[in-house]
C-alpha positions as CSV (number, residue, x, y, z in Angstrom):
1,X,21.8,18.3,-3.7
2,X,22.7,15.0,-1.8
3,X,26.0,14.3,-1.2
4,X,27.2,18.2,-2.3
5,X,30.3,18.9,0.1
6,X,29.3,21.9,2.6
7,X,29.9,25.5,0.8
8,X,31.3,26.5,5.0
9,X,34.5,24.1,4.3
10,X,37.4,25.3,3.1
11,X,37.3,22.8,0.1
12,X,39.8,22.7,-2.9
13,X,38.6,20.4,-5.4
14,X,41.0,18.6,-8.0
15,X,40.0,17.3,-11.6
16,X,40.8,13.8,-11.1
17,X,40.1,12.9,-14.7
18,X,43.0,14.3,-15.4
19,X,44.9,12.0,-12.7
20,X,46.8,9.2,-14.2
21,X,45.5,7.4,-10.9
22,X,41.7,8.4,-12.4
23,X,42.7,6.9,-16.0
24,X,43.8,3.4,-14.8
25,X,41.2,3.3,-12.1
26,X,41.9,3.5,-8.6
27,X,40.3,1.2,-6.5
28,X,38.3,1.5,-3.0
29,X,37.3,-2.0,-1.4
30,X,34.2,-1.0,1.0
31,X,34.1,-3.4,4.0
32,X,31.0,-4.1,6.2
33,X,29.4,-1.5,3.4
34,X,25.6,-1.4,4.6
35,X,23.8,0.6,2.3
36,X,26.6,2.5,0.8
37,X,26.7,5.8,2.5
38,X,30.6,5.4,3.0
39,X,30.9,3.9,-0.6
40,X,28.8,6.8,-2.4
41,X,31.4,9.0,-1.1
42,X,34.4,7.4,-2.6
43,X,32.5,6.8,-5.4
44,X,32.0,10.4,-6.0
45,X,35.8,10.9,-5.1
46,X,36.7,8.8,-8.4
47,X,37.0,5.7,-7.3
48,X,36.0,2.7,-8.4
49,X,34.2,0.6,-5.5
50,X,33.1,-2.2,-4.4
51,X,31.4,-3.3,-1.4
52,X,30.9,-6.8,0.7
53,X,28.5,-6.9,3.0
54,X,26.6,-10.3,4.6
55,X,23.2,-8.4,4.1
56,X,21.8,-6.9,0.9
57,X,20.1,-4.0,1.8
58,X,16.6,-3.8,0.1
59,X,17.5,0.1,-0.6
60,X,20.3,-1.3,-2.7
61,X,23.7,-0.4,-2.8
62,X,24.7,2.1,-5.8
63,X,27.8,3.0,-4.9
64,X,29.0,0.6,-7.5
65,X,29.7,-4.0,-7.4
66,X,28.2,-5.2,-4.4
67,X,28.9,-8.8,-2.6
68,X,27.1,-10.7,-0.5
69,X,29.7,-12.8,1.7
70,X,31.2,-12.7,5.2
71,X,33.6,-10.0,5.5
72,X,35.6,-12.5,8.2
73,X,36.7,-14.7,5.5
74,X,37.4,-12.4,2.5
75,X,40.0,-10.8,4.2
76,X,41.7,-13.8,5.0
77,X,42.7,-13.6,1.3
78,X,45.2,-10.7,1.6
79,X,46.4,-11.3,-1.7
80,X,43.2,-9.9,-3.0
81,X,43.2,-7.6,-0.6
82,X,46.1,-6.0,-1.9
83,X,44.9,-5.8,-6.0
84,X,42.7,-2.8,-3.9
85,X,44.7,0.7,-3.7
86,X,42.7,1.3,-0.9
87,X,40.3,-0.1,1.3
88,X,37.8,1.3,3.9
89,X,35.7,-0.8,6.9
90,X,32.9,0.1,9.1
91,X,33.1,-3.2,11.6
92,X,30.6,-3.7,13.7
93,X,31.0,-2.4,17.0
94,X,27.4,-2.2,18.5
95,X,28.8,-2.3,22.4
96,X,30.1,2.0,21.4
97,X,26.8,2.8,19.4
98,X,23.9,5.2,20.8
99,X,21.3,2.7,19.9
100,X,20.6,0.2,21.9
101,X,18.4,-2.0,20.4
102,X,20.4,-3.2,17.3
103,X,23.3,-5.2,19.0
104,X,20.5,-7.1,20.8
105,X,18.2,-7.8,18.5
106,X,21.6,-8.8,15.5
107,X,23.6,-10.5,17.4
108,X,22.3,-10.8,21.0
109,X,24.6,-8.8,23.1
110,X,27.1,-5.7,22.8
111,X,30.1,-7.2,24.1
112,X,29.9,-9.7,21.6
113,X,30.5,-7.7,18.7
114,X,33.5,-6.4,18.2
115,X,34.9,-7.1,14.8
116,X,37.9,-4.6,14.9
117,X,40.7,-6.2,16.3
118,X,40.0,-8.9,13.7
119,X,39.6,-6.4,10.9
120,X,42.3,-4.0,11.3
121,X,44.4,-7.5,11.6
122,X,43.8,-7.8,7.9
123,X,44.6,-4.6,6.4
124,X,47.7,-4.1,8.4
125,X,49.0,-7.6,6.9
126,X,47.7,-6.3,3.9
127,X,49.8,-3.3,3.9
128,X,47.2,-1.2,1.3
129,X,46.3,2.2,2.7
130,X,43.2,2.0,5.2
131,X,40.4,3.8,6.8
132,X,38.5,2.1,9.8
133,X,35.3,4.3,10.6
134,X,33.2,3.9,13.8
135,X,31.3,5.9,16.4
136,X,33.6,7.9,18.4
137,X,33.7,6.0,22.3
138,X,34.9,2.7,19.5
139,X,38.0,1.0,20.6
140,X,40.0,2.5,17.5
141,X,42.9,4.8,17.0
142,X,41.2,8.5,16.6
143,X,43.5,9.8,13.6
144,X,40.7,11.9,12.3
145,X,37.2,12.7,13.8
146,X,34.5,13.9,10.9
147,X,31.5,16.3,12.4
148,X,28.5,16.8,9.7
149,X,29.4,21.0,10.7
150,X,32.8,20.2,9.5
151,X,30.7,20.3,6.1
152,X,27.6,22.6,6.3
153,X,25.3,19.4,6.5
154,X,22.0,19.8,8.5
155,X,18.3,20.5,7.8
156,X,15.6,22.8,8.5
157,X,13.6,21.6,10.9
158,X,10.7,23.4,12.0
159,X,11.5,27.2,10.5
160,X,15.2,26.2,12.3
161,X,18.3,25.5,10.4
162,X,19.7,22.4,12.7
163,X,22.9,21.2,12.2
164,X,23.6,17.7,11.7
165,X,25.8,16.3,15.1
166,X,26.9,12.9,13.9
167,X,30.6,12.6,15.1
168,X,32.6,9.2,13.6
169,X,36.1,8.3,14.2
170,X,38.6,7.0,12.0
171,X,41.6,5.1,12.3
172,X,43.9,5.7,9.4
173,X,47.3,4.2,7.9
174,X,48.1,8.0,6.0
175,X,48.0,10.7,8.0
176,X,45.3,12.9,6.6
177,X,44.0,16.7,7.5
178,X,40.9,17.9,8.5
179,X,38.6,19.8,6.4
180,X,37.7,22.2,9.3
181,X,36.6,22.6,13.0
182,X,34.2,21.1,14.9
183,X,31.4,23.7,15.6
184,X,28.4,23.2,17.3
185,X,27.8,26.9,18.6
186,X,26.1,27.4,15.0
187,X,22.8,26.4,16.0
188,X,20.8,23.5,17.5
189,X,22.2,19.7,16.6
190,X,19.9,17.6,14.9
191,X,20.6,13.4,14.4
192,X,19.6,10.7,12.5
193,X,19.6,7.3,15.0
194,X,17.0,5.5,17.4
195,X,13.9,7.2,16.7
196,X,12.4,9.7,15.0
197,X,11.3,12.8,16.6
198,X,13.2,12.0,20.0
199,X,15.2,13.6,22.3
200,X,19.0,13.3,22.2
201,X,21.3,13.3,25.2
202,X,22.8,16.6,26.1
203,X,20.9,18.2,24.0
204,X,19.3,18.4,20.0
205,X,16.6,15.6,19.2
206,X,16.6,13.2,16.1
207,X,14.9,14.7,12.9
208,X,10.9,14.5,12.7
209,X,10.8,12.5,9.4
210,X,12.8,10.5,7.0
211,X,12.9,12.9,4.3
212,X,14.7,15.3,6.6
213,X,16.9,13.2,7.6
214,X,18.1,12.1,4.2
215,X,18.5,16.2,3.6
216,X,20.6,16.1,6.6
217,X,23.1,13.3,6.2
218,X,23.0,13.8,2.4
219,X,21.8,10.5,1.1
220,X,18.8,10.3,-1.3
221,X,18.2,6.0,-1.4
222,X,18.0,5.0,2.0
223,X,15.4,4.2,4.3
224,X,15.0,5.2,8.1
225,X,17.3,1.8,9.5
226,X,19.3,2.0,6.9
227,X,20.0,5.5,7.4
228,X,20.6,5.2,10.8
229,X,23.6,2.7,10.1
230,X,25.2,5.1,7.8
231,X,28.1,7.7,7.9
232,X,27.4,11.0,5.2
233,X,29.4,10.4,1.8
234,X,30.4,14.0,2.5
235,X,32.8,12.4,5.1
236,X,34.7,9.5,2.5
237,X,34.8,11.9,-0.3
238,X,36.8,14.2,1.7
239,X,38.6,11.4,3.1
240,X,38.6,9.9,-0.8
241,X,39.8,13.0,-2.3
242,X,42.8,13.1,0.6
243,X,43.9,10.1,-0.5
244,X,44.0,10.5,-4.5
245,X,46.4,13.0,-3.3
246,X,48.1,11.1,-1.5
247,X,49.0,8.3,-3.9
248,X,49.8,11.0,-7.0
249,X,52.2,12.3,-4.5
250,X,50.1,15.6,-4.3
251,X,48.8,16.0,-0.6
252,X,50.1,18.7,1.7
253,X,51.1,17.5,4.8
254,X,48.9,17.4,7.7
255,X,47.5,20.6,9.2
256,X,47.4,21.3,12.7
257,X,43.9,20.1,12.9
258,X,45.4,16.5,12.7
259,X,46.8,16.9,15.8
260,X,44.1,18.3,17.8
261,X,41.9,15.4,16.6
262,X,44.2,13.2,19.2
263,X,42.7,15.4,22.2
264,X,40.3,14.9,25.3
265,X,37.7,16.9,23.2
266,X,36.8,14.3,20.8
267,X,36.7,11.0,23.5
């Protein structure tokens, strides 16, 4: 089932309908949201989102309200920033990708995008609770690093079981746990980027079709480019989970994880 967390994490799910932060309706604000992969996760977290994005994808964005605007000068607004309990952003950052044709063919260079700085700007003056996600060489703070093993999500590919190797960073204002290890002895990696049916760098290849790998990342409504933009919801409805505990004053502190997320392994 798409979007199902991974049965291999050590999970513990709570009934948020019977949060008083699930009654009054806690709300996620989904910057630079693409086609929603980020924003399907919260959503399935319990929160109410809504996304901004300057393109409307044509595979739609169902995570929930969708608007079509610069990002750049909503959040110049910071006091509607701050009617948000929470707000996530996936700047672009096309210099740190793995693809190489996108930043070229968007804006017309990779040093030229770089929409960070500018971004995490905002929510800091904000002062609501953020999550800034990007590709793990990004120029952001690595608070937590998400691995699709960290979840059981993969495909078979072949007769193989291949696990999905999509590693993103994120740069957080509440320190967070992870929901597991890293693991990529379980098997052969498998990603969704570039091209189908490739060969990846170090190892693995990119899935043969689009069907496997919307079974890999977990995501039903997307097509291929879209797809290739996006992070699993697996990722932000652990991460949206985290923080519901968080703001009813119910989240452990940080495991040890947390801290190994800092090291050498993960840059």
């Amino acid at each position: 089932m798409a979007g199902v967390l991974g049965a291999n994490a050590p999970i513990v799910l709570l009934d948020y309908r019977q949060s008083n932060l699930y009654a009054r309706g806690v709300r996620c604000l989904d910057l630079y949201c693409g086609a929603g992969g980020a924003g399907a996760g919260y959503a399935r977290a319990g929160w109410d989102v809504t996304g901004i994005d300057q393109i409307a994808r044509a595979c739609g964005y169902p995570a929930g309200r969708f608007i079509k605007g610069n990002v750049l000068s909503w959040i110049k607004d910071v006091d509607w920033l701050r009617t948000f309990d929470f707000i996530h952003a996936s700047p672009p950052c096309q210099g740190h990708t793995r693809s190489t044709t996108l930043g070229w063919a968007q804006w017309g260079g990779y040093e030229a995008v770089n929409l960070i700085p500018e971004t995490r700007d905002a929510l800091v003056a904000s002062g609501v609770p953020y999550a800034i996600e990007n590709v793990e060489h990004a120029p952001l703070r690595h608070d937590l690093v998400l691995c699709g093993t960290m979840f059981g999500l993969g495909v078979e590919m072949r007769g193989t079981w291949r696990h999905l190797r999509r590693h993103r960073a994120f740069e957080l204002a509440v320190r967070l746990p992870l929901p597991g290890d890293c693991n990529h002895s379980v098997g052969r990696a498998v990603g969704v980027y570039a091209a189908k049916g490739d060969s990846v760098p170090g190892g693995g290849e990119t899935v043969d079709t689009l069907e496997q790998g919307q079974t890999a990342m977990g995501i039903d409504w997307m097509n291929w480019r879209a797809l290739t933009e996006a992070i699993p919801p697996a990722y932000t409805e652990w991460i949206g989970r985290k923080m519901l505990e968080h703001l009813d004053g119910t989240l452990s502190p940080a495991n040890p994880w947390w801290v190994q997320s800092q090291g050498s392994r993960y840059r």
